[in-house]
C-alpha positions in Angstrom: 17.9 -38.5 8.7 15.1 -36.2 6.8 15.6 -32.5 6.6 14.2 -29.8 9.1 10.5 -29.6 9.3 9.4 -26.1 7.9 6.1 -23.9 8.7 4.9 -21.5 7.0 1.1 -19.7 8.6 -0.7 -17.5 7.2 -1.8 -15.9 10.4 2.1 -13.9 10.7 0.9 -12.2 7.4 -1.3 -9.8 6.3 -4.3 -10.5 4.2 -7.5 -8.9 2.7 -9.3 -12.0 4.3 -8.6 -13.6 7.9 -6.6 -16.7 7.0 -5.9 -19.1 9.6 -4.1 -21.8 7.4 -0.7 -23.1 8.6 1.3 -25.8 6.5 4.3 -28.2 7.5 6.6 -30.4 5.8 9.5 -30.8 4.6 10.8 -27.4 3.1 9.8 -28.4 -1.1 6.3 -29.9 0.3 5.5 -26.8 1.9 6.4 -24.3 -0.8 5.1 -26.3 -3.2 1.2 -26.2 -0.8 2.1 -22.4 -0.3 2.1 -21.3 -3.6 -0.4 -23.1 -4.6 -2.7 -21.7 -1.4 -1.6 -17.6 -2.7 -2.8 -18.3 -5.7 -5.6 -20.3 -5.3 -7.0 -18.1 -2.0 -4.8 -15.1 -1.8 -5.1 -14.0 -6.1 -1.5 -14.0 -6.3 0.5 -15.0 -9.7 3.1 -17.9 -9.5 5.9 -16.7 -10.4 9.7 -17.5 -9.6 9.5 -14.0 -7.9 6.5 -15.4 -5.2 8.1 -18.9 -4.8 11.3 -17.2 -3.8 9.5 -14.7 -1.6 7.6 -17.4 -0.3 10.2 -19.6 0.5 12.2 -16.8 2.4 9.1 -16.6 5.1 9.3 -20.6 5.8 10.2 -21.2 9.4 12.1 -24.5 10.9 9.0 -26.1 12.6 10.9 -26.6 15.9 11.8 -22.9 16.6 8.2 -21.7 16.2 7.1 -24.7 18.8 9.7 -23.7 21.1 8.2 -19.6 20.7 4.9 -21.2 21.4 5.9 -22.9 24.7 
């Protein structure tokens, strides 16, 4: 059986710009997309210190669709 899905959307976070992006996967596909979108969009540096920070904000896909419902 894969892992949990995670999320991880940018709307939950504040930003200089309005950024609507929202990414899902499995947890390494998602921090892996998520680093690379707050550097590439959001200025940031990678560091181990981001991708940790970073991966401490992903959320298992299935408990965010069931605050949704």
């Amino acid at each position: 059986m894969a892992g949990k899905r995670k999320v991880i959307d940018c709307r939950n976070f504040p930003s200089e710009i309005t950024c609507t992006v929202a990414i899902s996967g499995t947890e390494e596909e998602v921090l892996d997309l998520a680093v690379l979108h707050a550097t590439t969009v959001h200025g940031h540096e990678n560091t181990p210190q981001l991708r940790e920070q970073i991966r401490s904000m992903l959320k298992d896909e299935a408990e965010t669709r069931a605050a949704r419902a």
